[in-house]
N, C-alpha and C positions, 0 to 999 in steps of 0.2 A: 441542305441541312439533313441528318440522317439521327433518328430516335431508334434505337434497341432497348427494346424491352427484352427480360430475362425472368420467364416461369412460365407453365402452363395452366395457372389457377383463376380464379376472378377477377381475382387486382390486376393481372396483367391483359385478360382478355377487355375490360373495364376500361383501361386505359388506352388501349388499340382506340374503341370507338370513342372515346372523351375526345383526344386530340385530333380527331377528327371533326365531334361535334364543337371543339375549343378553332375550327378553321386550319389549324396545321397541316400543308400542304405538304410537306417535304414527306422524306424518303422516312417508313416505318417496318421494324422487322421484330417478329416476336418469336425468341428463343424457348422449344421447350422439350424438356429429355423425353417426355413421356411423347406414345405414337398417337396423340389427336391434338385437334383446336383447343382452347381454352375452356373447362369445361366446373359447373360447378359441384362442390363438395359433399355439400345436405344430404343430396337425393341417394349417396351411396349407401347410407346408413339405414335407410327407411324403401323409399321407393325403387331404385334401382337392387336393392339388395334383396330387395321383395318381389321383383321380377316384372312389375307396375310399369316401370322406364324400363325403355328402351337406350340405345346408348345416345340416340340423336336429342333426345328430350333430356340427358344431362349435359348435353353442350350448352356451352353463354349461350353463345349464335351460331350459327348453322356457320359450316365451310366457305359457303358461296359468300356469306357477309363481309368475308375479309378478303375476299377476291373483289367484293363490289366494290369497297372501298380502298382500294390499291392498299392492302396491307399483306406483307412477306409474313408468311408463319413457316420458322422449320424444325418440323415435329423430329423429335426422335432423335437431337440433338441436346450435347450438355455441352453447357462452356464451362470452360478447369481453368482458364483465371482469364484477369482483368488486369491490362493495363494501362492504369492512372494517369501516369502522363502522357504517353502517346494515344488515349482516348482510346485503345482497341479493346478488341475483347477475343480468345483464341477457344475457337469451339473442336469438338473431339474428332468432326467428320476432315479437321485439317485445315479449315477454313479460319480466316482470319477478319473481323468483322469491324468498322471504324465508326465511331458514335462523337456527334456532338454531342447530346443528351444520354445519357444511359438511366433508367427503370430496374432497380431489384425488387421482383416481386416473386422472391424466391420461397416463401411461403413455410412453410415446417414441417417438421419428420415426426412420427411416432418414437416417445419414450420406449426404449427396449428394457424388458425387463433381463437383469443381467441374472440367470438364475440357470442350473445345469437340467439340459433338456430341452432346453426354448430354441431350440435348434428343427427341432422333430419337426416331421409333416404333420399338419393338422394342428400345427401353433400357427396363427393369424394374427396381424396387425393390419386396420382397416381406416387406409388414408389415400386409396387411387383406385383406380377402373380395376382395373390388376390385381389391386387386393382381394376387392369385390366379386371380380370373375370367379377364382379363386374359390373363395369362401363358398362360394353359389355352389360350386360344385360337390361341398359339402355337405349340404343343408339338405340334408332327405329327413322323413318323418319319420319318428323314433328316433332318432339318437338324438345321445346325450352332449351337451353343449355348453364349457365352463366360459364364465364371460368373468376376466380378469378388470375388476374395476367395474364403481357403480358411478361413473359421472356420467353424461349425454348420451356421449356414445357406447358405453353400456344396455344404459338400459333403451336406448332405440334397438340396440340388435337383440336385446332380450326380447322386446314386443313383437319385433318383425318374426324371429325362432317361434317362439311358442303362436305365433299364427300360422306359423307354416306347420306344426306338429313338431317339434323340435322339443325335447325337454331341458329347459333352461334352468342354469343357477349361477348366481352371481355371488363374485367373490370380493368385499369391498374389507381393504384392511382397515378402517376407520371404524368409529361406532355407528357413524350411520351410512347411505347414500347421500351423495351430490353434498359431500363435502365441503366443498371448495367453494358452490356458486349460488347454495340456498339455505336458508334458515331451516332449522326442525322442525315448525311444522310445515313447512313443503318437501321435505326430505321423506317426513312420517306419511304425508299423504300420498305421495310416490311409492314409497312402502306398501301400502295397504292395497294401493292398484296391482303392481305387478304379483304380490303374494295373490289377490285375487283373479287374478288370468293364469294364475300355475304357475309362476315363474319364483323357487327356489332363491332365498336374498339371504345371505351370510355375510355378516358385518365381524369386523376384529380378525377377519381370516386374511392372513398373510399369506403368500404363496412361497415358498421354499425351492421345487423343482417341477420338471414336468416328468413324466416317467412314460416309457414303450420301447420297442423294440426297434421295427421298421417303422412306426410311426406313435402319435401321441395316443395313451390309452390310460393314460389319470393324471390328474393334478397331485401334488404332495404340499400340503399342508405344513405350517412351520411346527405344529405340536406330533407333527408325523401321520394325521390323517390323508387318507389317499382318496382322492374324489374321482369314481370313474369318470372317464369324459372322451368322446370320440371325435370330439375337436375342440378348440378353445380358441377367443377372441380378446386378445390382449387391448386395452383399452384403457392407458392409466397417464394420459396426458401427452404433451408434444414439446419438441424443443426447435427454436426458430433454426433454417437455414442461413448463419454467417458466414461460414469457412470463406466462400467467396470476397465479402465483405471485408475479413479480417486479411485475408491475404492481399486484399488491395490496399489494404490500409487504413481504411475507413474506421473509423472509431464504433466502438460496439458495446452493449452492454445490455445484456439480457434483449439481445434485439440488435438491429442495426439500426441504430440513432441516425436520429432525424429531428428537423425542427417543424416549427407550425407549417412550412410550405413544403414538407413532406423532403425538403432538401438533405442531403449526409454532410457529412464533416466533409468531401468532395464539390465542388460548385456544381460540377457536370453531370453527378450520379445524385438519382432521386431513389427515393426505397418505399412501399407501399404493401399492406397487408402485414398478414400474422409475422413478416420477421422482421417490422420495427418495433422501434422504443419512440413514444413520439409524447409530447407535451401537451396535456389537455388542459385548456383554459380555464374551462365548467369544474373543472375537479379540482385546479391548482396542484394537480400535480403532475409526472410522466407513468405512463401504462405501457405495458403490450400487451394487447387484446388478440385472441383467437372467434374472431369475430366477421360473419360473413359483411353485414352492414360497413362496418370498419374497415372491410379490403376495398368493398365498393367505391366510399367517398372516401377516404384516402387517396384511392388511385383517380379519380377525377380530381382530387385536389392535384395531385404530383404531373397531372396531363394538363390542367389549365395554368402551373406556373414553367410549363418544359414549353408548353407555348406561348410563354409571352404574356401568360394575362394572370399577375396577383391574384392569392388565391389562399386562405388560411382554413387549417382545419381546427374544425371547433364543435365536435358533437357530443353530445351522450351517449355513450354508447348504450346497446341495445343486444336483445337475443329471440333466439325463440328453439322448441323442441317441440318434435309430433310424436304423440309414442298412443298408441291404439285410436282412440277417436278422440285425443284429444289436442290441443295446441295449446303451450304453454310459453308463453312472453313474457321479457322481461326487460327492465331499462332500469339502468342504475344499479348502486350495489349493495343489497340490503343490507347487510353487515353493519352498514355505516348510521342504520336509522338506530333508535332509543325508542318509538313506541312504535309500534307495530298494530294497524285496525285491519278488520276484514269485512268485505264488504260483497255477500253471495253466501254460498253456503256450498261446501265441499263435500257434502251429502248426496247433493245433486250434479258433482262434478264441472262446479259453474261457478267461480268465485275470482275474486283479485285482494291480493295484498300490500295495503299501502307501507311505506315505512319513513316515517318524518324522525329529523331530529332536528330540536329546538325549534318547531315549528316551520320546520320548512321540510315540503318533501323531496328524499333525495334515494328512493326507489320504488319500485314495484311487480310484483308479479301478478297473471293475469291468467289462469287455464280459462279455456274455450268463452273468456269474454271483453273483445275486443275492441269497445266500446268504451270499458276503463281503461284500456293497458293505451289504447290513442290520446288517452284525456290524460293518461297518467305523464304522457314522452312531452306534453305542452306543461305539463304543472313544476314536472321535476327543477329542482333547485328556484321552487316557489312559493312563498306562506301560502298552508291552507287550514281548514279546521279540519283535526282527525274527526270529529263528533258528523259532520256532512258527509268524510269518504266514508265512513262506516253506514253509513243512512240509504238505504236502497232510496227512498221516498225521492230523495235529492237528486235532478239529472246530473249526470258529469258536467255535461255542457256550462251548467248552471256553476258550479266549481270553478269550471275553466275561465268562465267569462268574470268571477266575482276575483278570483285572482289575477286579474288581466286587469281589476279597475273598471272595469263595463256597468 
């Protein structure tokens, strides 16, 4: 029996060793265009970017781990299609590859901004080693540094910039930051951090063009402001890898559909990571999640049903961001709460926020306190009293266990 996995990301290195630790003995080969192992995504933003890692300490697992475990990895290979009923796969180096099981853990691209100029050297998009490399060789002290878009990865490369001496400004066409994945006042407290470490926050600015010669040397603004800038970091969301997908046939839909056993609309082909669509129980509804947790057990869900042993996925999903000295977690999706307690104080850069509706909580965020964001991943989609998570006095534990019936 022969499993090809297809991606160089978590999910696929994830699943290398799952179906290993799920007993599957047969023949495993992991497809991936970029030249390393399976390697994780985080560290590019923050600590690889910051020069902290080295390239060995952003790999899953070391080289020799997939040699220990008789697993085929070939770097530096793309496969251009798949074919469905004869089970193969036709990769670019001319090779021709035969799968009982096949793994899309083809992962996502950065959003291009379509705008005249995004062409120029010194426009970045940061989603691989590559990018990274790259960008590094940009980052001297002094220059000036536009970071297009205030979500995650924004404002991590804003922090990591202005540590390095970098003058940073960030350009978020919304009214506020982090849009998308937090309420206002964790948006406003984000705010006030990076204004307070230097770092330039322009909200309602649209981008229009990039402007320079031989390379980038301002931003153009849609009211026609010109924002010097000696590089820019494009940063305004991703779109899953289907083409593969769609060209096999597989059914797709903002993701590469999947059911609870990580299966496609194919019996043979499993999909795992940022480019499904998959069914969450907890939620009662379908998501795709850009979400490193999510690529993880996902792909152990998709490596324990490719081997034989039933297996459904059913999480909450979860996050987390490092940006200066702090860590910020979160599970669930605020949005969805009606009241909102806090419990710590944001003064001291030490706080979590709950968010219940109708009594039940169904998120939370947590900067540098780890303690509630753990207590918060057991409670979620569980009655509590807002009056207790607001109550420093009251241990979590104590929470946890009186909503458990203890």
């Amino acid at each position: 029996m022969s499993i090809v996995i297809v991606g160089g990301g978590q999910a696929a290195g994830q699943a290398a060793a799952s179906l290993r630790q799920e007993g599957y003995q047969g023949r495993i080969v992991v497809v991936g265009e970029e030249p390393h192992v399976p390697y994780q995504r985080p560290p590019l933003s923050k600590q690889y970017l910051a020069g902290e890692y080295g390239l060995e300490r952003v790999y899953l697992r070391p080289a020799k781990f997939y040699e220990s475990k008789n697993v085929q990895v070939r770097c530096g290979v793309r496969v251009q299609s798949i074919d469905a009923k004869a089970q193969t796969i036709a990769c670019s180096d001319g090779q021709e590859l035969a799968y009982d099981k096949l793994l899309l853990a083809t992962g996502a691209r950065p959003r291009r901004l379509d705008a005249p100029g995004s062409q120029l050297p010194g426009v970045y998009y940061l989603r691989t080693v590559a990018d990274v490399d790259a960008i590094k060789r940009d980052f001297q002290p002094g220059r000036r540094i536009a970071i297009v878009g205030g979500g995650y990865i924004g404002l991590e490369v804003a922090a990591v910039a202005v540590q390095m001496g970098l003058r940073a400004t960030i350009l978020e066409m919304a009214p506020r930051i982090l849009p998308r994945v937090a309420m206002p006042a964790m948006s406003a407290f984000y705010h006030a951090l990076h204004a307070g470490e230097g770092v330039a926050i322009r909200t309602d600015a649209r981008v229009q063009a990039f402007a320079g010669g031989d390379r980038l040397t301002a931003v153009v603004l849609a009211d026609g402001e010109q924002l010097q800038a000696d590089l820019a970091v494009v940063g305004v969301g991703i779109l899953p890898n289907v083409e593969l997908a769609e060209a096999a046939g597989l059914e797709c839909d903002d993701g590469i559909m999947v059911n609870e056993h990580a299966r496609t609309s194919d019996p043979h082909i499993y999909a795992a990571g940022d480019c499904t669509n998959h069914p969450n129980p907890l939620l009662g509804r379908r998501l795709r999640l850009e979400s490193v947790p999510n690529a993880m057990e996902q792909s152990r869900v998709a490596a324990a049903n490719m081997a034989g042993k039933p297996k459904e996925y059913a999480a909450m999903p979860w996050f987390w961001s490092d940006q200066y000295d702090l860590k910020l977690q979160m599970v669930g999706f605020p949005a969805e709460g009606d009241v909102c307690v806090m419990r710590g104080d944001p003064a001291a850069r030490q706080f979590a926020s709950f968010y219940v509706r109708e009594g039940v909580l169904v998120a939370a965020d947590a900067v540098n306190s780890a303690r509630e964001f753990m207590a918060a991943r057991q409670l979620v989609g569980k009655p509590v009293d807002p009056a207790r998570l607001e109550d420093s006095g009251t241990e979590m534990k104590t929470i946890v266990r009186m909503a458990a019936g203890l």
